[in-house]
C-alpha positions as CSV (number, residue, x, y, z in Angstrom):
1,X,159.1,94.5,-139.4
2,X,156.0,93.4,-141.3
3,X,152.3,93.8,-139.8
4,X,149.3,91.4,-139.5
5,X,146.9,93.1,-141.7
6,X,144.2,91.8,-138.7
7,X,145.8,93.8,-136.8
8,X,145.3,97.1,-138.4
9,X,142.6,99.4,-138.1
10,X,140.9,98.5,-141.0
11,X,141.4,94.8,-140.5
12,X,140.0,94.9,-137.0
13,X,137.2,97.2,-138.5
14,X,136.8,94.3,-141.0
15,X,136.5,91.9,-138.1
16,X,134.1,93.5,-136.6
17,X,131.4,94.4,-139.1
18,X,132.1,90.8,-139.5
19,X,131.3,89.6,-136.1
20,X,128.5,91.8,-136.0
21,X,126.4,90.9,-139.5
22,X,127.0,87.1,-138.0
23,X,125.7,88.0,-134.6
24,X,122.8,89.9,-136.7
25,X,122.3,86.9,-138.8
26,X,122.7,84.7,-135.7
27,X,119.7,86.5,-134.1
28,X,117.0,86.8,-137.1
29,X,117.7,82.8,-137.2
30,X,116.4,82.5,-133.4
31,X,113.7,84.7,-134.8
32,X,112.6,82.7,-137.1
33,X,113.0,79.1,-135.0
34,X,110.8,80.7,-132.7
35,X,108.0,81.7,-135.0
36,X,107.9,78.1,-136.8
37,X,108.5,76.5,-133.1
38,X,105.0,78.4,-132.1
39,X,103.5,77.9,-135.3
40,X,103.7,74.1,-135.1
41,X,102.8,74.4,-131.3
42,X,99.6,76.2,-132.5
43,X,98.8,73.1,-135.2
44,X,99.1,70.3,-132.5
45,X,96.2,68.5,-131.3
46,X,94.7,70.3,-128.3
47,X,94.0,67.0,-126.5
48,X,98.0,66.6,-126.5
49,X,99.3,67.9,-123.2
50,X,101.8,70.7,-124.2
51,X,103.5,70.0,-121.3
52,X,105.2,66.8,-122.6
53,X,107.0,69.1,-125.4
């Protein structure tokens, strides 16, 4: 009877570091949104009500 290769220790191994280096990725991209998000806050007029964003 033949085996997934998923399904295999290493495969699920695989799938994990996988799933984890996305979910890393994933997070320093959040990261970064929110650095440029507060960096353009900073640059708007101060006159602007922030509270319309």
């Amino acid at each position: 009877m033949p085996t997934d290769p998923e399904r295999t220790p290493e495969g699920m191994k695989q799938q994990l570091l996988d799933l984890e280096t996305a979910y890393v990725l994933r997070l320093d991209t959040v990261a970064s949104l929110k650095r440029r998000i507060a960096m353009l806050e900073e640059s708007l007029d101060p006159a602007i009500s922030k509270h319309l964003f």
